[in-house]
Structure formats: C-alpha cells, structure tokens
N, C-alpha and C positions, 0 to 999 in steps of 0.2 A: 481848872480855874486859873486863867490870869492874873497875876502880881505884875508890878513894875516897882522895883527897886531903883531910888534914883540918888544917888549919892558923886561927889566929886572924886572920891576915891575908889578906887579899883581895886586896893584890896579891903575896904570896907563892905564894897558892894560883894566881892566875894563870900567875904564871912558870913554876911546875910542870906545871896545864895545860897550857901553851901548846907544854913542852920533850917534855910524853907525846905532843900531836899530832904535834908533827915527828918524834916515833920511829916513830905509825902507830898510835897506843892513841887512839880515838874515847868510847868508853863512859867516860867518865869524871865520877863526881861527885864535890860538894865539901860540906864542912864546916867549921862556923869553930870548933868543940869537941868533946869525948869525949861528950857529952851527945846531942849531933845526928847524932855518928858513929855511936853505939849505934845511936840509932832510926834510922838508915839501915842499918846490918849487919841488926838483927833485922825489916824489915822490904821490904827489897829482896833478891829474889834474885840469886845466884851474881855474887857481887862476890870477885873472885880477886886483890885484890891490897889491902893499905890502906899509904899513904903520909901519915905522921903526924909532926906539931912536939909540940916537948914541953911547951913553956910556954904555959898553953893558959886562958881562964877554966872555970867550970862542974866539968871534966872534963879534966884537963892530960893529956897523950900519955902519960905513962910510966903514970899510972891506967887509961888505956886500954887500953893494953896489957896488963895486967895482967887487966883483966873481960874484955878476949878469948879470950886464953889460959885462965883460967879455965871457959873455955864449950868444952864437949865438939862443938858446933856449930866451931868456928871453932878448934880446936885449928893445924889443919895451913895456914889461911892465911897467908902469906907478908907479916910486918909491916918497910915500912922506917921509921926513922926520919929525920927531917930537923928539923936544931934549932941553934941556934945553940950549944950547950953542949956541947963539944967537948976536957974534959977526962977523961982515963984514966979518973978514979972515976963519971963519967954515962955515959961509955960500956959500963964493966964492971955498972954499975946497969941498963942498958937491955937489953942482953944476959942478964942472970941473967932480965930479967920477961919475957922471951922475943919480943924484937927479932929479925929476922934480918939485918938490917944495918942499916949507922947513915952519915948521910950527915951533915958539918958544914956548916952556912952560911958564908959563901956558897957554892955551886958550881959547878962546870960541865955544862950538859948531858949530856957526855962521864959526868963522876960517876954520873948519875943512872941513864944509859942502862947502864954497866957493872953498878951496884947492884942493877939490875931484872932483865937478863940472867943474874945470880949467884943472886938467889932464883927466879928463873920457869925455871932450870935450862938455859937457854937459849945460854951461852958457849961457846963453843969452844975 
C-alpha cells in the first residue's frame, strides 16, 4: 500500500517514515510541499493514504487538502493530518476541508498507528 508523507521538514518526514516502517507500510513516499505532493498524487499510481503538515512553503497542507478533495479522482482517499497547530478553530478548519483525522505535534507512534488503523478501517 501507498502513503505519501508530505511535510516541509526532513526530518519530520523521517520520523514519520521511519514510525510507518515499524508498523509494516514499506511503499512509502515523501514530500516537502502541496506543490510536489500534487505532482506525485496525479502522477504515481494507487497511493492509498496521504499524511500531511499544514504549514508548508509553495502549497501549505490545508490548500492541499482542499485541491484533493476538490478532485473527483481522490475524493475517497483517506487524508491525515500532522502539524503543530493544535487549536479547536485548525482543527474544526481542517475537518470542514475534508481531513479525516488530525494528529498534533509532537506524537507518539502509538498516535499515529491508532490514526491510520481509524481511517484505513482497520481497528478493532
């Protein structure tokens, strides 16, 4: 299965990678903006999951999310987000542009694994 981690930092996106290996998620690629993440949605196939920061150059997460949803293509994939902004009014903003869960910085793998098992339907 496809992820695309799309964060401005490098070593955020690593932590993330490194927390998807240890759950068993191999296909994974990276991004450092909404700009790069597009041109990798619209040009790699069957990427089933995107995991996005909000504060981003180019193309910030919540824009992104936004031209995803927008796309009849990509309605139904499963967006998390991960971002340091962690108040009630970014999170109710991220959810109306059609987030399906929202993780705050920093976290614990635990978080991550629960939030991916929540949208890939996956919990018990």
């Amino acid at each position: 299965m496809k992820l695309l981690v799309v964060d401005d930092s490098s070593t955020m996106r690593r932590i993330i990678k490194n927390t998807l290996q240890r759950l068993g998620y191999e296909d994974i690629l990276e991004a450092e903006h909404g700009v790069e993440a597009w041109g990798l949605l619209d040009s790699v196939e069957d990427i089933k999951v995107l995991i996005t920061d909000w504060n981003m150059p180019e193309m910030n997460g919540l824009e992104l999310v936004k031209k995803v949803r927008a796309d009849k293509r990509y309605t139904d994939i499963p967006i998390i987000m991960v971002t340091t902004e962690g108040g009630k009014a970014e999170v109710i903003t991220a959810l109306k542009a059609g987030v399906n869960n929202y993780i705050v910085k920093p976290f614990t793998p635990q978080v991550l694994k629960e939030k991916l098992e929540v949208v890939l339907g996956t919990n018990d």
